[in-house]
PyMOL Python script that loads the backbone (N, CA, C, O; Angstrom):
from pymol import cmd

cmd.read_pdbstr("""\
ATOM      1  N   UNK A   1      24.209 -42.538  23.147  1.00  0.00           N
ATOM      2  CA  UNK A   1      23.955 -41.589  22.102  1.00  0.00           C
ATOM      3  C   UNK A   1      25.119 -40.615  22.034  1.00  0.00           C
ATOM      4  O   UNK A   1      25.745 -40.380  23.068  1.00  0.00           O
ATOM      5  N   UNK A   2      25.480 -39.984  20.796  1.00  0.00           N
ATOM      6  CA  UNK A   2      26.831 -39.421  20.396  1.00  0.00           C
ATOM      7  C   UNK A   2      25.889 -37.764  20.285  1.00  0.00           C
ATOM      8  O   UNK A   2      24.791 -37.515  19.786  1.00  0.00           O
ATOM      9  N   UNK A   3      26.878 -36.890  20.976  1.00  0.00           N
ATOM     10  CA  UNK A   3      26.717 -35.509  20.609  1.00  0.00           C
ATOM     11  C   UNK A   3      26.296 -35.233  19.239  1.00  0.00           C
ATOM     12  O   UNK A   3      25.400 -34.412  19.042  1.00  0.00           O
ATOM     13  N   UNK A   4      26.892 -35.877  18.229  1.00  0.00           N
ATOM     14  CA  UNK A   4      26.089 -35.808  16.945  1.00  0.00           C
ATOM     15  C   UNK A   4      24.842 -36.131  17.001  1.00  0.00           C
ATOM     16  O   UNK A   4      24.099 -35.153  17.080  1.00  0.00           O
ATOM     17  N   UNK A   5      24.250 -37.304  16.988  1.00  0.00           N
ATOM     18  CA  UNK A   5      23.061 -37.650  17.292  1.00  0.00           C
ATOM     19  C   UNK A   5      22.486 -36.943  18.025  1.00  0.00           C
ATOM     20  O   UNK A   5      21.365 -36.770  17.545  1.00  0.00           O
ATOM     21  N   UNK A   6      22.611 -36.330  19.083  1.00  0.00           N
ATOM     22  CA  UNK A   6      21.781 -35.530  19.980  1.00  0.00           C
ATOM     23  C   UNK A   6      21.294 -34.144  19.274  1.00  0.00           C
ATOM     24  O   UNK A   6      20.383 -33.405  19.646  1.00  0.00           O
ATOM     25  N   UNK A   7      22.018 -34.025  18.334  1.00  0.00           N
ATOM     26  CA  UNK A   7      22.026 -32.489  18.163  1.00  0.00           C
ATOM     27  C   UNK A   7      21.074 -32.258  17.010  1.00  0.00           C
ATOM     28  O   UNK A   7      20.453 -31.230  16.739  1.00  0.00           O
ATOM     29  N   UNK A   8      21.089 -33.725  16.228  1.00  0.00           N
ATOM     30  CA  UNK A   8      20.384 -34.203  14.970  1.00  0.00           C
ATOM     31  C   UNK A   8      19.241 -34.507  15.557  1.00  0.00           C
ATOM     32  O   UNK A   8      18.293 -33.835  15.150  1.00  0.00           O
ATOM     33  N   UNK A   9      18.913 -35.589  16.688  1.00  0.00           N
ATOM     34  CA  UNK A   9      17.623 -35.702  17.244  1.00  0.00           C
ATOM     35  C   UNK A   9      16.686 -34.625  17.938  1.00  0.00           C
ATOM     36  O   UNK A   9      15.537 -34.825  18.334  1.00  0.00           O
ATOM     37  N   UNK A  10      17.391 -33.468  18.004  1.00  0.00           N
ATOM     38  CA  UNK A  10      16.623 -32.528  19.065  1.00  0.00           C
ATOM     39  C   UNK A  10      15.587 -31.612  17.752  1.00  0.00           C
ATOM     40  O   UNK A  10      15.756 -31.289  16.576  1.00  0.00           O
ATOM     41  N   UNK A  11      14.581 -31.479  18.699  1.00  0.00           N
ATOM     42  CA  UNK A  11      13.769 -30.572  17.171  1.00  0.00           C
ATOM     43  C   UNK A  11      14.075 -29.120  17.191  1.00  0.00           C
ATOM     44  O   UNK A  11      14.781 -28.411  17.908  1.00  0.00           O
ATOM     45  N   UNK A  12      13.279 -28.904  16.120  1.00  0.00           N
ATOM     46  CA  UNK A  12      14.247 -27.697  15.119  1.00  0.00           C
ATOM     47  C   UNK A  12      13.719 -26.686  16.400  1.00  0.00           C
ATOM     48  O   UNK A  12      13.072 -26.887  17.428  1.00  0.00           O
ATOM     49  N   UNK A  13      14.335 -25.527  15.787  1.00  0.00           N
ATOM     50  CA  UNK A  13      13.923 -24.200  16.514  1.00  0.00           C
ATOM     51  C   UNK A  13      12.305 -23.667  16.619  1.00  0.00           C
ATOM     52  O   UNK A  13      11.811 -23.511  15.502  1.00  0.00           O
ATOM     53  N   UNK A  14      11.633 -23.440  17.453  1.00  0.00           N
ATOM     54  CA  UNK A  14      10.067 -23.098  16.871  1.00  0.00           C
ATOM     55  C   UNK A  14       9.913 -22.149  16.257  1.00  0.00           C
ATOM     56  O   UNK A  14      10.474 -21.094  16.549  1.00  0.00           O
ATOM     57  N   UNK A  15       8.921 -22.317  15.012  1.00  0.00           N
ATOM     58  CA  UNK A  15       8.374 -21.171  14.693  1.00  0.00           C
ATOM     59  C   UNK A  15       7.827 -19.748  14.997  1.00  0.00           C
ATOM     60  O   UNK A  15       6.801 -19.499  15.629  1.00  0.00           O
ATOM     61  N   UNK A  16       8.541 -19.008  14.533  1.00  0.00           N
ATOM     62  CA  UNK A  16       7.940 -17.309  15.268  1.00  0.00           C
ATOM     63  C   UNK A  16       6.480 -17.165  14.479  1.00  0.00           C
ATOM     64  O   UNK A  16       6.500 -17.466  13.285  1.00  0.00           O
ATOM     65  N   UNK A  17       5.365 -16.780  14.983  1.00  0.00           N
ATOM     66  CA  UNK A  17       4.350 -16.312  14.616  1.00  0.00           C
ATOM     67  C   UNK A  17       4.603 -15.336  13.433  1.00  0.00           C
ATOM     68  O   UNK A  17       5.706 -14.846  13.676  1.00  0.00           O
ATOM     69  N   UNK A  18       4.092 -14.769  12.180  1.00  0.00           N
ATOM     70  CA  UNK A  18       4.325 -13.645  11.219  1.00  0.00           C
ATOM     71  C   UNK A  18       3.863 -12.320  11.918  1.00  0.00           C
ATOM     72  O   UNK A  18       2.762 -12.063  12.403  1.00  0.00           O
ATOM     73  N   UNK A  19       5.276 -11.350  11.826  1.00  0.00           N
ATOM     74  CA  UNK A  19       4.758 -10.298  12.649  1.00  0.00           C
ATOM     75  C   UNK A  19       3.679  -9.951  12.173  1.00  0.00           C
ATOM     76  O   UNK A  19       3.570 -10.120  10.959  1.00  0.00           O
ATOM     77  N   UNK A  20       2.217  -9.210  13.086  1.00  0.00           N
ATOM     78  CA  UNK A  20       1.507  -8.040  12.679  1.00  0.00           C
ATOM     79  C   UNK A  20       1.869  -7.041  12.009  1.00  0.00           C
ATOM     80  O   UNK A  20       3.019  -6.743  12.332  1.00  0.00           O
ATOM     81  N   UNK A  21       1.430  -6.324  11.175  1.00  0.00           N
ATOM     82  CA  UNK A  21       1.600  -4.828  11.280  1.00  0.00           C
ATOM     83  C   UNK A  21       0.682  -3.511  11.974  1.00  0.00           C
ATOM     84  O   UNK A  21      -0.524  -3.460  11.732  1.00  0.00           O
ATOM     85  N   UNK A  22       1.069  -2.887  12.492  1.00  0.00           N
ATOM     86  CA  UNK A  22       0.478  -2.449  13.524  1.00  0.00           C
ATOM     87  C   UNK A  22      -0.837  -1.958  13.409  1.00  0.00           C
ATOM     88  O   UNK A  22      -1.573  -1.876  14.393  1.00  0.00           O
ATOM     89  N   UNK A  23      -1.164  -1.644  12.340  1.00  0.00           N
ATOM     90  CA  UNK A  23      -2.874  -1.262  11.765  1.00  0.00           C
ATOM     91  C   UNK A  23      -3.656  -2.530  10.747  1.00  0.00           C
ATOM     92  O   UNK A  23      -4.807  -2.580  10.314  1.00  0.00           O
ATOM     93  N   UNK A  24      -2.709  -3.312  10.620  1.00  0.00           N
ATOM     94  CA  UNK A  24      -2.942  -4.536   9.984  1.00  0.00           C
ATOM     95  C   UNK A  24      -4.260  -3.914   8.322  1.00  0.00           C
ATOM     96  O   UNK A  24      -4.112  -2.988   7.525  1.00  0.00           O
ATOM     97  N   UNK A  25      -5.005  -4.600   8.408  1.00  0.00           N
ATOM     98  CA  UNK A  25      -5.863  -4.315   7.269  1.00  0.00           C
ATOM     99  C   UNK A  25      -7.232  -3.452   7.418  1.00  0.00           C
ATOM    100  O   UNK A  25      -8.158  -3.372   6.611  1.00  0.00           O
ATOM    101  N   UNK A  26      -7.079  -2.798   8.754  1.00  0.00           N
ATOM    102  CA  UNK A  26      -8.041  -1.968   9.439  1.00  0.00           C
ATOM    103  C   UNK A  26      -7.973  -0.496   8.679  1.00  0.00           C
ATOM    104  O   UNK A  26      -7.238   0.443   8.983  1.00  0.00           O
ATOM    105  N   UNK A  27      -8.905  -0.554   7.652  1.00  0.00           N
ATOM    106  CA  UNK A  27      -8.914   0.914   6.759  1.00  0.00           C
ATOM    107  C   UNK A  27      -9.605   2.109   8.104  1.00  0.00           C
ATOM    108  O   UNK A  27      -8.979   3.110   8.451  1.00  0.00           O
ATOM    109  N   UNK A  28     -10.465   1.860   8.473  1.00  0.00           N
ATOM    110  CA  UNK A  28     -10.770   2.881   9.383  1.00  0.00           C
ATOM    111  C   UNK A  28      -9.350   3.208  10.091  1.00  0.00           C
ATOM    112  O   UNK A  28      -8.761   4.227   9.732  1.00  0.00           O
ATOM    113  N   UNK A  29      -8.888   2.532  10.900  1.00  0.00           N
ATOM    114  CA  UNK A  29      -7.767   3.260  11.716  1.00  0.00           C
ATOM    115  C   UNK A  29      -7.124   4.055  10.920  1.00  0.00           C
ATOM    116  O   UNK A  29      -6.934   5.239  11.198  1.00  0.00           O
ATOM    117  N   UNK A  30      -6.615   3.353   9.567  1.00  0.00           N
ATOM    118  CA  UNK A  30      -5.342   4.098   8.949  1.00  0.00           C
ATOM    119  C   UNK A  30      -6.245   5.301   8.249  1.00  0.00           C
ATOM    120  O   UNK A  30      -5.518   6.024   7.567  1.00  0.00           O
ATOM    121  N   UNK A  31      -7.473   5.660   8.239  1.00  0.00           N
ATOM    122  CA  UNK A  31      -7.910   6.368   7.765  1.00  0.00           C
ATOM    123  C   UNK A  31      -7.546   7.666   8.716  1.00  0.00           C
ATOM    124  O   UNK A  31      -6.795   8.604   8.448  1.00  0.00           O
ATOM    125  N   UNK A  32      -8.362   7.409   9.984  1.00  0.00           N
ATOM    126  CA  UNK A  32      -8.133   7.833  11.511  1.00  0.00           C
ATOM    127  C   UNK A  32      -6.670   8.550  11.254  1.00  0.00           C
ATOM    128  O   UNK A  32      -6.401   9.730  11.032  1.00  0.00           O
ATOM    129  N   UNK A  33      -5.928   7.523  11.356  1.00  0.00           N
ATOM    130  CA  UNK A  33      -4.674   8.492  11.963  1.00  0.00           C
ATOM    131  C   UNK A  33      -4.017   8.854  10.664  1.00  0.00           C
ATOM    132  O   UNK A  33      -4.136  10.071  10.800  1.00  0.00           O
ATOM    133  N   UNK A  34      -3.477   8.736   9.630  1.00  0.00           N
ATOM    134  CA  UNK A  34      -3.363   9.028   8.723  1.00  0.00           C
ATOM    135  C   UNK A  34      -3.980  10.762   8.582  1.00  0.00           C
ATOM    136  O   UNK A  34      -3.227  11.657   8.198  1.00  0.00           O
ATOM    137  N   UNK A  35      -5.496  11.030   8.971  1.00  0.00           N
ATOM    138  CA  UNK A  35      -6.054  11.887   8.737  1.00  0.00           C
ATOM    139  C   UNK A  35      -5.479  12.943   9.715  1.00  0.00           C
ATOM    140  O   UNK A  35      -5.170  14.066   9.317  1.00  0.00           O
ATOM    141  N   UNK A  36      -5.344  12.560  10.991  1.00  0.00           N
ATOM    142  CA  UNK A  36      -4.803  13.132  12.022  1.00  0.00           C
ATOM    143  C   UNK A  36      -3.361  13.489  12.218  1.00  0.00           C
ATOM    144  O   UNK A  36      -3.013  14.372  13.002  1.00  0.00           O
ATOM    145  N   UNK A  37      -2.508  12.769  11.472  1.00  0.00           N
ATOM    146  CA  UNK A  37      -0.867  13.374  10.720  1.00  0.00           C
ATOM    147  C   UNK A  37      -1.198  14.431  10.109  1.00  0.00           C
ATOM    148  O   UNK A  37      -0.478  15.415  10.279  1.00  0.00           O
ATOM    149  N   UNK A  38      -2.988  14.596   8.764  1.00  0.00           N
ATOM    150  CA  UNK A  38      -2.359  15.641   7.735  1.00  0.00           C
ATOM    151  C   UNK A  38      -2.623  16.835   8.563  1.00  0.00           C
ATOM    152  O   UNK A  38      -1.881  17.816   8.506  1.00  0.00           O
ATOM    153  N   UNK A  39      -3.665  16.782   9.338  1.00  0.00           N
ATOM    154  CA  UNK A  39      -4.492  17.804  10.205  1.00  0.00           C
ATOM    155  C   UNK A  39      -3.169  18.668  11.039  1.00  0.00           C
ATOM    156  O   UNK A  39      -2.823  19.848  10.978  1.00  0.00           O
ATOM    157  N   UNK A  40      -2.556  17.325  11.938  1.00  0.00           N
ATOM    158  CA  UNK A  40      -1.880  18.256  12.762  1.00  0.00           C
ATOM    159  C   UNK A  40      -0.207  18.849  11.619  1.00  0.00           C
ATOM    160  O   UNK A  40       0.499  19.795  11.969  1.00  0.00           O
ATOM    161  N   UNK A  41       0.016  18.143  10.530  1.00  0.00           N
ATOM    162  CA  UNK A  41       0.582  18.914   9.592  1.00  0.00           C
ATOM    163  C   UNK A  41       0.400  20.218   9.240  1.00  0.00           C
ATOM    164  O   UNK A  41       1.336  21.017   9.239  1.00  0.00           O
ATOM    165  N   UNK A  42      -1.057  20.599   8.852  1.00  0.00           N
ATOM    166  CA  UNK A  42      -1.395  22.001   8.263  1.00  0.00           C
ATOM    167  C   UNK A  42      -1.675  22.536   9.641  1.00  0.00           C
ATOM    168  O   UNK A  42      -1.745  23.752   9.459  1.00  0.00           O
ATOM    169  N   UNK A  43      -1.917  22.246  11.204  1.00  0.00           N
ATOM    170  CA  UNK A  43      -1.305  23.197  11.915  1.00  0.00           C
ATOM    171  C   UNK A  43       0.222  23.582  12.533  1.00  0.00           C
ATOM    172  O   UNK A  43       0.790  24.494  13.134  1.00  0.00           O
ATOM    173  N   UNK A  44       0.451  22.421  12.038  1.00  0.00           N
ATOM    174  CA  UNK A  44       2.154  23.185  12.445  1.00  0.00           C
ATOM    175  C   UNK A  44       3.112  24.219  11.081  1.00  0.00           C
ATOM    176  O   UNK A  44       4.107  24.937  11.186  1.00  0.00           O
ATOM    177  N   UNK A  45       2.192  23.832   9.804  1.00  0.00           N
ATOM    178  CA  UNK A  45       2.423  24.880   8.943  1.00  0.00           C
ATOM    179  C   UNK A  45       2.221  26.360   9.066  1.00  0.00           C
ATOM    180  O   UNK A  45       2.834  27.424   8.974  1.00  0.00           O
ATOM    181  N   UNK A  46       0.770  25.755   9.383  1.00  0.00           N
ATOM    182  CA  UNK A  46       0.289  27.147   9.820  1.00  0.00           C
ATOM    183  C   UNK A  46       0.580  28.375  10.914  1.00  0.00           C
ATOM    184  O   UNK A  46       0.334  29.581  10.944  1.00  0.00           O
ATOM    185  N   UNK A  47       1.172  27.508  11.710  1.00  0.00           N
ATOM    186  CA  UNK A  47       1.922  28.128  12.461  1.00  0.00           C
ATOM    187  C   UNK A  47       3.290  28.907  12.124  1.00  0.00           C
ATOM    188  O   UNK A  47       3.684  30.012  12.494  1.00  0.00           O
ATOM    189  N   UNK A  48       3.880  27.921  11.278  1.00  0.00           N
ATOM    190  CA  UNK A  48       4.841  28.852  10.934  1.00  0.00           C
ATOM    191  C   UNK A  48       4.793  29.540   9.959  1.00  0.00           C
ATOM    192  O   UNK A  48       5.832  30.153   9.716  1.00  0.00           O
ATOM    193  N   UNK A  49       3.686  29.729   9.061  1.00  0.00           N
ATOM    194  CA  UNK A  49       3.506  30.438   8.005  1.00  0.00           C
ATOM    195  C   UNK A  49       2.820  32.052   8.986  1.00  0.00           C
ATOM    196  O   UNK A  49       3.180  33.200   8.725  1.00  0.00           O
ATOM    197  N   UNK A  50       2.094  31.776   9.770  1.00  0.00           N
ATOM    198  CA  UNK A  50       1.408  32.973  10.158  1.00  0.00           C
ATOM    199  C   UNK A  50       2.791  34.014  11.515  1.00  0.00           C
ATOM    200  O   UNK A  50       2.672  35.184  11.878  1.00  0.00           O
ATOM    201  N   UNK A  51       3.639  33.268  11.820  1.00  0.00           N
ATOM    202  CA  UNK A  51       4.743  33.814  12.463  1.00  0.00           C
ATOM    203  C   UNK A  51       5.859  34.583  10.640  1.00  0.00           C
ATOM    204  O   UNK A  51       6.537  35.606  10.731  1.00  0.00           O
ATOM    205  N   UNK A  52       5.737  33.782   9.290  1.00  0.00           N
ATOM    206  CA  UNK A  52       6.146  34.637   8.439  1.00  0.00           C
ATOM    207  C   UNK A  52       5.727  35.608   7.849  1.00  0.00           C
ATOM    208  O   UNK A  52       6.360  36.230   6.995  1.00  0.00           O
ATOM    209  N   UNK A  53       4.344  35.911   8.325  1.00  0.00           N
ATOM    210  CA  UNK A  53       3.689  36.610   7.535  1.00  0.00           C
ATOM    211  C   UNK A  53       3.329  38.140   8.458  1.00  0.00           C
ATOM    212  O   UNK A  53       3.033  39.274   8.081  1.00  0.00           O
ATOM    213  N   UNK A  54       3.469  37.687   9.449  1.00  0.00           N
ATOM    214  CA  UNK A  54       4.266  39.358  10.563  1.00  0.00           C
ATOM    215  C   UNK A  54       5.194  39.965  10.576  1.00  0.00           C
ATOM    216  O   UNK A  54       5.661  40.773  11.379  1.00  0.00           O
ATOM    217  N   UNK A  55       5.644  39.405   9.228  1.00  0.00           N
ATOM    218  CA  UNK A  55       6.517  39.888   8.915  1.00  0.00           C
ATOM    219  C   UNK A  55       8.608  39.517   9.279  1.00  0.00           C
ATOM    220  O   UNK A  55       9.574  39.863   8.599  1.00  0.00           O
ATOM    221  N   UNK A  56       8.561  38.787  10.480  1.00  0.00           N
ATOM    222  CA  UNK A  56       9.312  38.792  11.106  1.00  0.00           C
ATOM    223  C   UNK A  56      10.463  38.113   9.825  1.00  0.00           C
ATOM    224  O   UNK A  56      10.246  38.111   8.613  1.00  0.00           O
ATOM    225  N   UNK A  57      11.662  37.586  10.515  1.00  0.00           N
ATOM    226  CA  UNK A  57      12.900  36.927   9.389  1.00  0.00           C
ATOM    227  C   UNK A  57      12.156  35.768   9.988  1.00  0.00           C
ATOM    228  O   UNK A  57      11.361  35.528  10.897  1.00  0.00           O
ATOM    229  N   UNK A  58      13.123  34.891   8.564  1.00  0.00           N
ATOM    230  CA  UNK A  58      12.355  33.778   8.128  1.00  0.00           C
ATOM    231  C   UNK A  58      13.898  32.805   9.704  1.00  0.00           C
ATOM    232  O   UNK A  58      15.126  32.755   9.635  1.00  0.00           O
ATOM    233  N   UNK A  59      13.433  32.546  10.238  1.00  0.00           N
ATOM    234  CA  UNK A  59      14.560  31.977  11.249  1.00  0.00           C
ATOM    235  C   UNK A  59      14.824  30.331  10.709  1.00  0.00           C
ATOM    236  O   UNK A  59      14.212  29.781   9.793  1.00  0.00           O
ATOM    237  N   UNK A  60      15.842  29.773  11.501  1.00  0.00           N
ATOM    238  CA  UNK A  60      16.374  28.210  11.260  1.00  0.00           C
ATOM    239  C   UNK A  60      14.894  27.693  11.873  1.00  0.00           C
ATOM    240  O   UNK A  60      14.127  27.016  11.187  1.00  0.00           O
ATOM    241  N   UNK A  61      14.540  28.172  13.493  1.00  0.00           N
ATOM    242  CA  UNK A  61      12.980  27.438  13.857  1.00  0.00           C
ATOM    243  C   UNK A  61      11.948  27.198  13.270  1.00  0.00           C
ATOM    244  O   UNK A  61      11.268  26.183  13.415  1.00  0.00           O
ATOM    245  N   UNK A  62      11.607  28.620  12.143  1.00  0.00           N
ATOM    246  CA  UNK A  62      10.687  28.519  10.893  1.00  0.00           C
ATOM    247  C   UNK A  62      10.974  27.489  10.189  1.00  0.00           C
ATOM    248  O   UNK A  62      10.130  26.595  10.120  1.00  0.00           O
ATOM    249  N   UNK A  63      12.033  27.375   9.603  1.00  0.00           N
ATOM    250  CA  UNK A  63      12.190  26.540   8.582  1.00  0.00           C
ATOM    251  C   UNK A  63      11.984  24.897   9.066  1.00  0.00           C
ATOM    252  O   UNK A  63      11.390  24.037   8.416  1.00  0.00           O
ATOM    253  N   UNK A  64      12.745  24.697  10.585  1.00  0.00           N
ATOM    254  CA  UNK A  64      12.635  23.218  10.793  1.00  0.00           C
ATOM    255  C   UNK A  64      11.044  23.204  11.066  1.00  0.00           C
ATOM    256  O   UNK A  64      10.503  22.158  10.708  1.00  0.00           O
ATOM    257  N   UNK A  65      10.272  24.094  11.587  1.00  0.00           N
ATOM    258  CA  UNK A  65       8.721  23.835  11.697  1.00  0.00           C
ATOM    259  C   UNK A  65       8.086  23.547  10.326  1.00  0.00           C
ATOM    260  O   UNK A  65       7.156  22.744  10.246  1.00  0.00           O
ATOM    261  N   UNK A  66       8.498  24.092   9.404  1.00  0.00           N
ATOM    262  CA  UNK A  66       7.888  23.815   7.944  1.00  0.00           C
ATOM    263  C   UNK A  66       8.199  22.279   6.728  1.00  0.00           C
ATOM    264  O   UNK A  66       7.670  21.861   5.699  1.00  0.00           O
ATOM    265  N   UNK A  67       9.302  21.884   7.579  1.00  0.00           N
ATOM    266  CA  UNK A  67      10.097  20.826   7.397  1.00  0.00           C
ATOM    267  C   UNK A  67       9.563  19.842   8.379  1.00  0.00           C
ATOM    268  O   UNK A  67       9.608  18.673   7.997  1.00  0.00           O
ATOM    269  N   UNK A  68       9.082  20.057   9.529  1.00  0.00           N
ATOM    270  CA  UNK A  68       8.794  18.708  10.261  1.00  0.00           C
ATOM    271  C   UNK A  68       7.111  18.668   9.744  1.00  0.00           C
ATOM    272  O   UNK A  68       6.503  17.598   9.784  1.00  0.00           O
ATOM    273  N   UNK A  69       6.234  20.330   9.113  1.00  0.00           N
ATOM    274  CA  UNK A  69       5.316  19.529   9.100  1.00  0.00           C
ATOM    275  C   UNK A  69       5.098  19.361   7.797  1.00  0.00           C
ATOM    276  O   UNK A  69       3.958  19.312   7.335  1.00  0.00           O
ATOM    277  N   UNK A  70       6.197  19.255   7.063  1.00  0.00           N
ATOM    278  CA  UNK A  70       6.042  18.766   5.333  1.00  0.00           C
ATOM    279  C   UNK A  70       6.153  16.832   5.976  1.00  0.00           C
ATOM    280  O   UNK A  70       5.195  16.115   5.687  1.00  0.00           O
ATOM    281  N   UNK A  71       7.160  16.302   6.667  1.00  0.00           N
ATOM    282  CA  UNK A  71       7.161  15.295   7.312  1.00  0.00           C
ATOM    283  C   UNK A  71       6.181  14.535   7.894  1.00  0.00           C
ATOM    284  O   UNK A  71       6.253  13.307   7.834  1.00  0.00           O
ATOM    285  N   UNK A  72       5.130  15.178   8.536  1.00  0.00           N
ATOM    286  CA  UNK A  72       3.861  14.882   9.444  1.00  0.00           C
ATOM    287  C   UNK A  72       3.111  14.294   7.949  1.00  0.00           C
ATOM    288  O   UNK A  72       2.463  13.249   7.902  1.00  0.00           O
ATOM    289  N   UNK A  73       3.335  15.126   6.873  1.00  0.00           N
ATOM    290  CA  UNK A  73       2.014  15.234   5.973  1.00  0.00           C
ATOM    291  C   UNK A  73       2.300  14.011   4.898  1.00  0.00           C
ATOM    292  O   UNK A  73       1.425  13.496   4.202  1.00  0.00           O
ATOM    293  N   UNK A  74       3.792  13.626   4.901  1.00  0.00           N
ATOM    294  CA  UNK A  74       4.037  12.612   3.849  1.00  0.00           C
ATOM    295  C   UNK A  74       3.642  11.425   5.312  1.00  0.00           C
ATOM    296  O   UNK A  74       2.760  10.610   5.046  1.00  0.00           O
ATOM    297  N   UNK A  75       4.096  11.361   6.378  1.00  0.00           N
ATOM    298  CA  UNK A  75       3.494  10.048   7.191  1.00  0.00           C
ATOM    299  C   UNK A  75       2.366  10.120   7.133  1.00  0.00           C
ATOM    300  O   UNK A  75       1.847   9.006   7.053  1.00  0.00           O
ATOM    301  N   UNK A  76       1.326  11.352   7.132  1.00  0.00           N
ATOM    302  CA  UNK A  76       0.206  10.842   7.090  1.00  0.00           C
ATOM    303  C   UNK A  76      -0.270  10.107   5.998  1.00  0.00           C
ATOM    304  O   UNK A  76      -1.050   9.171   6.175  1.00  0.00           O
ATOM    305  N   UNK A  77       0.287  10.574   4.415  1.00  0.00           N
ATOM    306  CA  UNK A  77      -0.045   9.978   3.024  1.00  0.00           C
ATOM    307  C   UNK A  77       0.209   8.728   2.975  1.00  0.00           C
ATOM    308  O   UNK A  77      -0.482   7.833   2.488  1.00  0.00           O
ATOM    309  N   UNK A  78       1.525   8.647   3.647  1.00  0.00           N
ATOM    310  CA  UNK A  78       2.390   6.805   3.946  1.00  0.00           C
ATOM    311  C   UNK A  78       0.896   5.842   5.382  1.00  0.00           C
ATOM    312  O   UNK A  78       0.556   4.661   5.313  1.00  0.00           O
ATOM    313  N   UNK A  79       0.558   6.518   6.075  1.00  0.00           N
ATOM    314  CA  UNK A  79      -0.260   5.547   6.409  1.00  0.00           C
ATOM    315  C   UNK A  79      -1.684   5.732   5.844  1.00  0.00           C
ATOM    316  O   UNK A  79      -2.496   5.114   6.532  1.00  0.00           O
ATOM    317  N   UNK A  80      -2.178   6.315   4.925  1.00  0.00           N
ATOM    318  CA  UNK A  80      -3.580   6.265   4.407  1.00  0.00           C
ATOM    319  C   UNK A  80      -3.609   5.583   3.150  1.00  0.00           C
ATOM    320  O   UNK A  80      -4.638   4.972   2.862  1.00  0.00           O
ATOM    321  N   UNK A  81      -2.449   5.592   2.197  1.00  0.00           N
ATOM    322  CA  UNK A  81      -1.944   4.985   1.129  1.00  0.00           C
ATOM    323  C   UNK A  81      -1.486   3.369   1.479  1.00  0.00           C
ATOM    324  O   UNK A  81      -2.158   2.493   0.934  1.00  0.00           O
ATOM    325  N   UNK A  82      -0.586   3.037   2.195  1.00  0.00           N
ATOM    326  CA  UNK A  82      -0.474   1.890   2.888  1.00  0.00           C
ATOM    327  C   UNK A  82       0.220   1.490   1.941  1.00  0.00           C
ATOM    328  O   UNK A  82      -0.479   0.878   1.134  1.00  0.00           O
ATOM    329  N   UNK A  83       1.671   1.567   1.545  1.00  0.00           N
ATOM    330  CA  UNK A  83       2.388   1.251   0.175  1.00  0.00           C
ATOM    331  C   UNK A  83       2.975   0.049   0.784  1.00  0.00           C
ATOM    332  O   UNK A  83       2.654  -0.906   0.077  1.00  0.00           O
ATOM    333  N   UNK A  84       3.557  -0.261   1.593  1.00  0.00           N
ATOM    334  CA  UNK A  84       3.772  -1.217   1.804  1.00  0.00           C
ATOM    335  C   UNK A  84       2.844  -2.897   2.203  1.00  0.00           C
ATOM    336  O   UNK A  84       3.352  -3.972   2.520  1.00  0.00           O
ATOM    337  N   UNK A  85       1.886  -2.666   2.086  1.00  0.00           N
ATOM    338  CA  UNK A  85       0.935  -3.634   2.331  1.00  0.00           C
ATOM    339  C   UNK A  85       0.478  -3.830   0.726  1.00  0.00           C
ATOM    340  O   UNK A  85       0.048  -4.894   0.282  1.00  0.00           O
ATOM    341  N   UNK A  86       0.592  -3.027   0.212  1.00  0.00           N
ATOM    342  CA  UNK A  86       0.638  -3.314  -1.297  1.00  0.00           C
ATOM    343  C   UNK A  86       1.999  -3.874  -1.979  1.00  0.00           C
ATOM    344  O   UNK A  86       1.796  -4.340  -3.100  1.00  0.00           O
ATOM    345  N   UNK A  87       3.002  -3.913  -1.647  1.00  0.00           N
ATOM    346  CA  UNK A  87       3.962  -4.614  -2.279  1.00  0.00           C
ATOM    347  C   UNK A  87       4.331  -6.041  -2.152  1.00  0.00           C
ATOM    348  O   UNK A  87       4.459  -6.733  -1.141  1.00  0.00           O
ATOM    349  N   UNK A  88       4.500  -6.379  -3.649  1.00  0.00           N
ATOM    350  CA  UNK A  88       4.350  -8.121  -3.605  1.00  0.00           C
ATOM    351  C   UNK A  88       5.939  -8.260  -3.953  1.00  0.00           C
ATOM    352  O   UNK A  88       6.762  -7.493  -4.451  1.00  0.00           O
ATOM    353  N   UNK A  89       5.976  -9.346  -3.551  1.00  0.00           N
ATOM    354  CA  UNK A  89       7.401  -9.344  -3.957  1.00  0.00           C
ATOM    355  C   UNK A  89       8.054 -10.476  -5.389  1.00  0.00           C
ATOM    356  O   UNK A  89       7.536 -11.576  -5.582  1.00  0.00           O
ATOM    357  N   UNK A  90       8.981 -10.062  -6.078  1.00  0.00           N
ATOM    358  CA  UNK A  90       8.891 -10.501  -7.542  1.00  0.00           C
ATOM    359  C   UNK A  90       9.951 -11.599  -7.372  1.00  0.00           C
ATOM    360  O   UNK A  90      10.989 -11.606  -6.709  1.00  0.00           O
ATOM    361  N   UNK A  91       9.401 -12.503  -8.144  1.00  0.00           N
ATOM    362  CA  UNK A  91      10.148 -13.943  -8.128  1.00  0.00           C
ATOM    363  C   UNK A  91      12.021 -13.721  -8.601  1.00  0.00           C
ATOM    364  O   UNK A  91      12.766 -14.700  -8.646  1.00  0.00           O
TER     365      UNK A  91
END
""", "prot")
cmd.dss("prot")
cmd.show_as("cartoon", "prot")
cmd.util.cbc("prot")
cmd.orient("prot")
């Protein structure tokens, strides 16, 4: 048998399983945590809204706290919405 042949006779590569996605089609979970992004969102707002409202200057820490939990609150919308499990893909 010729290195060609061998390489032609050997079988193909195996198939990978289709990844999961990590909450798969489980509405409770993504409800769950989803809910638990917006929650702990409006307390890290709140936090920094009630440190602006003592008046103090508005600091760079304020602002990245109001910014990470504008962040918390769109991941939570991104896993309760589930946009990607809704997209089909176009011929």
């Amino acid at each position: 048998m010729t290195t060609s042949e061998q390489t032609s006779a050997s079988p193909s590569a195996p198939q990978s399983p289709p990844v999961s996605r990590m909450f798969g089609d489980c509405w409770s979970c993504r409800i769950l945590s989803g809910s638990g992004l917006l929650m702990s969102a409006g307390y890290v707002f709140l936090a920094a809204r009630g440190m602006m409202r003592q008046g103090g200057p508005t600091t760079f820490g304020t602002v990245a706290q109001i910014a990470f939990a504008a962040s918390l609150a769109a991941w939570g919308i991104v896993m309760i919405a589930d946009p990607v499990g809704k997209a089909q893909r176009k011929a």
